[in-house]
C-alpha positions in Angstrom: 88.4 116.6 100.6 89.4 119.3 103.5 92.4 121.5 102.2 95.5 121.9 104.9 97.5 124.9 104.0 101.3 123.9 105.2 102.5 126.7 107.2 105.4 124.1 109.0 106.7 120.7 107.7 106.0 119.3 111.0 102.5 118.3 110.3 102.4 115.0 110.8 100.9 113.7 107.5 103.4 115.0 105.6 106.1 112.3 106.8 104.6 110.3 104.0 106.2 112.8 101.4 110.1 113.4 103.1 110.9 110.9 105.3 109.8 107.6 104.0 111.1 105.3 101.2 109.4 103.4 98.8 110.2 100.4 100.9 109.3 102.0 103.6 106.2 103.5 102.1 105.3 99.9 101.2 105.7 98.5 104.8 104.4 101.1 106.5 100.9 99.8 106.9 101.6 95.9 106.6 99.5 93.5 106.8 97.0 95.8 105.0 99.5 96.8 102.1 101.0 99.8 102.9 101.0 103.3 100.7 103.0 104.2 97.2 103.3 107.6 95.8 101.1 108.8 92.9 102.9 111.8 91.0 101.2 114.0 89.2 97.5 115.0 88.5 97.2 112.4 85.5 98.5 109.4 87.7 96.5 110.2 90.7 93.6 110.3 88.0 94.0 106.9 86.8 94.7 105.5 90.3 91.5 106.9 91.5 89.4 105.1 88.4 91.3 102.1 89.8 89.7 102.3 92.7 92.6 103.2 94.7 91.9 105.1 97.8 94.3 108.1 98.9 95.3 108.6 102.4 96.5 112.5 101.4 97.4 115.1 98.4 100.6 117.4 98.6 100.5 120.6 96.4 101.0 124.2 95.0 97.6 125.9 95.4 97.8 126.5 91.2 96.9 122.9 91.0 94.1 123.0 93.8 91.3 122.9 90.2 92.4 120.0 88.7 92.2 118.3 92.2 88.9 119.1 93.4 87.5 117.8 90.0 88.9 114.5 90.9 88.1 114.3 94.9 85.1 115.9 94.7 83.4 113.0 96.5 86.6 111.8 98.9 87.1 112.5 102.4 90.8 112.9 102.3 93.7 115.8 103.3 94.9 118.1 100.3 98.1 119.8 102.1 98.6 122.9 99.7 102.1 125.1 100.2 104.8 127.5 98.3 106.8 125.5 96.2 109.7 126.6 97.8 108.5 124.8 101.1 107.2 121.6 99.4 110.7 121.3 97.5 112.7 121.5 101.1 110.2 119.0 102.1 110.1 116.3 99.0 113.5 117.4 97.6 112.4 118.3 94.5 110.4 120.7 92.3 106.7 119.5 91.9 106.9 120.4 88.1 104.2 117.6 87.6 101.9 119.4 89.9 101.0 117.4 92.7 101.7 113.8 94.9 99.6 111.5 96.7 99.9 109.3 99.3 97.5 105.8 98.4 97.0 103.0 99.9 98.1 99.7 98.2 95.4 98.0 96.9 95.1 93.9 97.9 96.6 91.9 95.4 94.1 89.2 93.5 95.0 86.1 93.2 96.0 84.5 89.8 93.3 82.9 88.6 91.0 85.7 88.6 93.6 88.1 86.9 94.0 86.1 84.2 90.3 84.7 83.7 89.4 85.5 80.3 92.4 86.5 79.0 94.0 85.5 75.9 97.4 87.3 76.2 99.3 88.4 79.0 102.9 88.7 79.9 104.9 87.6 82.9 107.9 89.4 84.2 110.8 87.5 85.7 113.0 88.8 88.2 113.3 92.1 86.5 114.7 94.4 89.5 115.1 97.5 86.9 112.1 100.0 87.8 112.4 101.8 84.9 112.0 98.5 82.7 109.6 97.3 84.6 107.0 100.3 84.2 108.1 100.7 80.3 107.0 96.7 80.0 103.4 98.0 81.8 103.2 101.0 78.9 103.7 98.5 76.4 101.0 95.9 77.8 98.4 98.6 77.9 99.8 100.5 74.8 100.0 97.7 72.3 97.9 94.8 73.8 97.7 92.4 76.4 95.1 91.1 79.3 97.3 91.2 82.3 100.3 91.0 83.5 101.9 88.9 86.0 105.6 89.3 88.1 107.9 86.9 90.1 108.5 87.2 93.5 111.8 88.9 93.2 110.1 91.5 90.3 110.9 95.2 91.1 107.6 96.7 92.6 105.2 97.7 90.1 103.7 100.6 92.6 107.4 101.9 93.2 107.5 105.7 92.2 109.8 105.1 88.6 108.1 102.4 87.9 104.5 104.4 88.3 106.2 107.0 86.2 107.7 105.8 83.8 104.0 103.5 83.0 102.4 107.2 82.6 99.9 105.6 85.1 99.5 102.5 83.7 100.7 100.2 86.0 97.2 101.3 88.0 95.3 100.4 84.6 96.6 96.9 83.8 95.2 94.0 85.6 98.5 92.7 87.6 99.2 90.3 90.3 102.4 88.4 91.8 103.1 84.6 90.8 104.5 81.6 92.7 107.4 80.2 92.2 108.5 78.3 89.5 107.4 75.1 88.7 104.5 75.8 90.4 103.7 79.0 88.4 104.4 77.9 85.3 101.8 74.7 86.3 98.8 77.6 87.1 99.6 79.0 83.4 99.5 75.7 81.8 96.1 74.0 83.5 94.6 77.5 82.3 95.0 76.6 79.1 98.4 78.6 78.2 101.4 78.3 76.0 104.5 79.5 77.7 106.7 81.2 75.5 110.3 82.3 76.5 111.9 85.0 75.4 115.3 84.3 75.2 118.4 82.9 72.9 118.8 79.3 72.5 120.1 77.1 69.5 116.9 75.4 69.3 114.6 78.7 69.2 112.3 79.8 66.9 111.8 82.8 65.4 108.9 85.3 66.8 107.9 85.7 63.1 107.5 82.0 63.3 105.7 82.1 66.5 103.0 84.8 65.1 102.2 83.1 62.0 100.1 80.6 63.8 100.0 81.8 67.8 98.4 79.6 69.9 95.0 81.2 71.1 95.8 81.5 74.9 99.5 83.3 75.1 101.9 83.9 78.0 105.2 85.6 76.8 107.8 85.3 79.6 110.6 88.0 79.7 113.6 87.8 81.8 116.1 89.8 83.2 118.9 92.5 82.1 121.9 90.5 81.5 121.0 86.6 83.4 118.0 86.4 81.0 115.1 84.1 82.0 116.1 81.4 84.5 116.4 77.9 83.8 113.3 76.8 85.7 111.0 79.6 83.8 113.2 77.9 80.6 112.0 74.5 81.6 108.5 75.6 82.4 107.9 77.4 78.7 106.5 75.3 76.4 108.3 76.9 73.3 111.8 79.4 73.4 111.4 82.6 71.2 114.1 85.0 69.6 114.0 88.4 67.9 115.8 88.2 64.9 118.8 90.7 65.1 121.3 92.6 62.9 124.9 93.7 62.5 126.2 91.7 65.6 123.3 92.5 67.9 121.9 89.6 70.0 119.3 90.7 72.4 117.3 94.0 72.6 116.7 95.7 76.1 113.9 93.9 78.0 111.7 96.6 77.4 111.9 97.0 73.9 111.5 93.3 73.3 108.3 93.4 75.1 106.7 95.9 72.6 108.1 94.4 69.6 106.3 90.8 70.9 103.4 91.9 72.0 102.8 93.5 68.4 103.8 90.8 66.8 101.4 88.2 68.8 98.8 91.1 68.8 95.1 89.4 68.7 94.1 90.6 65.2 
């Protein structure tokens, strides 16, 4: 690592940190992957022991330590400044000590995400960020192999979603998957039972479900509001509910991920 001090926002590397979007972080480098944001010194931690490579580090000189511990081997920019100069140029106070520009990392097909696994949980059309990373925190929290997301599944590497995973979307094995049927047809020929979160008169009950779970497990949540769609409902081999109280049908998407993936735990 080489250490920039930031005497003018004008330095061209720093465009990565003010005037780029997520999307536009994302397509910036396309057909290679493009770059996401790493916020503070615990995600760029984990992302590194991903094997996530950083094209530059913004931060306050008081974090410089914590940095060099982790780069001590990469040949990468640190830009260091006054926080007063990196908040006009990001917009915000970097109370979590430091960002990083990385480069997205290739995306591996499904097969070999999901070789070996005996549980893993795909994410349908969920556009929320913040449910999306929660639903990551769970998966590595609680227990699951890997997880897998739709094609119209908020981005996984977007900023919230990072954040609000503490990091662990960068820790969980996670790829995109087709389509539906022909997603659902990958699951099934490796040897998984699709089952569908969702309300349905012909459900059965996730206490059910756990008292004998099949041994290879897909649990398929859907979106806020719409739910699963019908093709993922066609697709799952079994439909699942959480039984509610007082009037309650559903709980958010989020929350019914952690309370499945304890209850289908591997014990």
């Amino acid at each position: 690592m080489h250490i920039v001090p930031i005497e003018t926002l004008e330095l061209p590397g720093l465009a990565d940190y003010s005037r780029l979007t997520d999307v536009a972080l994302r397509r910036l480098s396309e057909p290679a992957g493009g770059l996401y944001i790493a916020e503070s010194t615990k995600v760029i931690a984990r992302a590194v022991a991903a094997g996530h490579r950083p094209r530059s580090v913004l931060l306050q000189e008081q974090w410089l330590p914590d940095i060099e511990r982790l780069l001590v081997d990469v040949d990468v920019p640190v830009y260091v400044g006054r926080p007063e100069l990196l908040e006009q140029l990001t917009g915000y106070n970097l109370h979590r000590g430091a960002l990083a520009a990385m480069h997205r990392p290739e995306l591996a097909p499904v097969a070999e995400v999901i070789a070996g696994a005996t549980r893993i949980v795909v994410i349908e059309d969920v556009v929320d960020h913040t449910n999306v990373g929660a639903i990551f925190r769970s998966v590595a929290g609680i227990g699951a192999d890997a997880v897998l997301i739709t094609p119209r599944c908020a981005d996984p590497l977007y900023r919230r979603s990072v954040r609000v995973s503490m990091g662990t979307v960068l820790q969980v094995p996670w790829t995109r998957l087709p389509e539906w049927p022909e997603g659902a047809d990958i699951l099934k020929s490796a040897g998984f039972h699709l089952a569908a979160l969702a309300l349905a008169d012909d459900a059965i009950t996730l206490d059910q479900l756990a008292s004998d779970p099949p041994e290879k497990l897909a649990i398929l949540l859907g979106a806020e509001g719409d739910g699963l769609s019908r093709a993922a409902l066609r697709g799952a081999d079994s439909v699942v509910t959480i039984p509610m109280l007082h009037g309650v049908d559903s709980l958010n998407v989020a929350s019914a991920s952690a309370v499945a993936l304890w209850a289908l735990r591997v014990r």
